[in-house]
C-alpha positions, 0 to 999 in steps of 0.5 A: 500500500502507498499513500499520497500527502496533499496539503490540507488548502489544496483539498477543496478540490480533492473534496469535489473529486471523491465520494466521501468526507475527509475526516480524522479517521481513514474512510473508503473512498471513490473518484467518479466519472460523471456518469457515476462509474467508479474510477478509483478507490482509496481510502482518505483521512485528512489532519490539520496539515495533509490530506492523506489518500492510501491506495494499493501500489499497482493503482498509485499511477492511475490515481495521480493521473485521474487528479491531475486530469480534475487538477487543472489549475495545478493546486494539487501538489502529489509529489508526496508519496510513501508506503505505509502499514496496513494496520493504518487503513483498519488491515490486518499486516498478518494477512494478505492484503488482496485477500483481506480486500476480497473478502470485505468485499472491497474490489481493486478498480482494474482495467475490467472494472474501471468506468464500468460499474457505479458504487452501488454495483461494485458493493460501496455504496454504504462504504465508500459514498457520503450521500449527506456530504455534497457534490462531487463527480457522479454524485446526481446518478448516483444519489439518484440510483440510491433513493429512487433507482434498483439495483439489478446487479452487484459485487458480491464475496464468493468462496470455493474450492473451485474457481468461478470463471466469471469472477471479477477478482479473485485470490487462492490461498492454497485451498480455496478461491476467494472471488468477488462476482456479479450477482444479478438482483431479483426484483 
């Protein structure tokens, strides 16, 4: 895991851009397209200096370049980088990560995942969205879909000694498969 410092007058923008508040302790997260399609997920926490985003090493990348893409103006410094422990973000350093994240049903935004599906269908609409919080990129669809819409699909946690062929993300732990699936809703 990495995480990013940005300093705290700098994230008014970063406010506009993800999905929940900054606060003290560390909150998943989303940036959005305006479709409200998930681009990335982190966690984020904020103190009185810094404003701290943690993201898995392999998404560092795509994540500066999705800030910059919004940070038009260049307010955003994302020069500070770091590694950090997992216990920081509420993981345990005793168990692999990737499998912790699949079996909170936590999905890593790959290249299969990336601007296709909302927070609701990814299963981080309770998590990693504050609906009382305000506006950002996505938020009308996706407010929308929370008070009015239905959900005909969504990410659910399958565990199996065989392998699903359609799991969106999966980890094997020596005995069995830990795999996150699309699971179509009933009506």
């Amino acid at each position: 895991m990495s995480f990013i410092a940005i300093k705290t007058p700098n994230s008014k923008l970063l406010d506009r851009l993800i999905t929940q508040k900054i606060q003290l302790q560390p909150k998943l997260s989303c940036i959005c397209n305006h479709q409200g399609k998930v681009l990335s997920r982190f966690w984020v926490k904020s103190d009185d200096n810094y404003s701290y985003l943690y993201i898995d090493n392999m998404q560092l990348d795509a994540l500066i370049s999705l800030i910059k893409k919004y940070d038009i103006h260049g307010e955003i410094d994302l020069t500070n980088q770091y590694s950090i422990c997992p216990s920081m973000i509420e993981l345990s350093p005793d168990k692999n990560i990737h499998q912790q994240l699949i079996e909170n049903c936590i999905p890593t935004i790959t290249d299969q995942i990336y601007g296709k599906y909302t927070p609701h269908v990814l299963n981080l609409s309770q998590k990693a969205v504050a609906f009382d919080k305000g506006c950002f990129i996505g938020h009308e669809p996706i407010a929308r879909t929370e008070f009015k819409g239905k959900i005909k699909k969504q990410l659910s946690y399958l565990k199996s000694k065989t392998f699903n062929e359609h799991a969106l993300e999966h980890y094997f732990d020596g005995q069995e498969y830990h795999m996150l699936i699309l699971r179509s809703l009933r009506s």
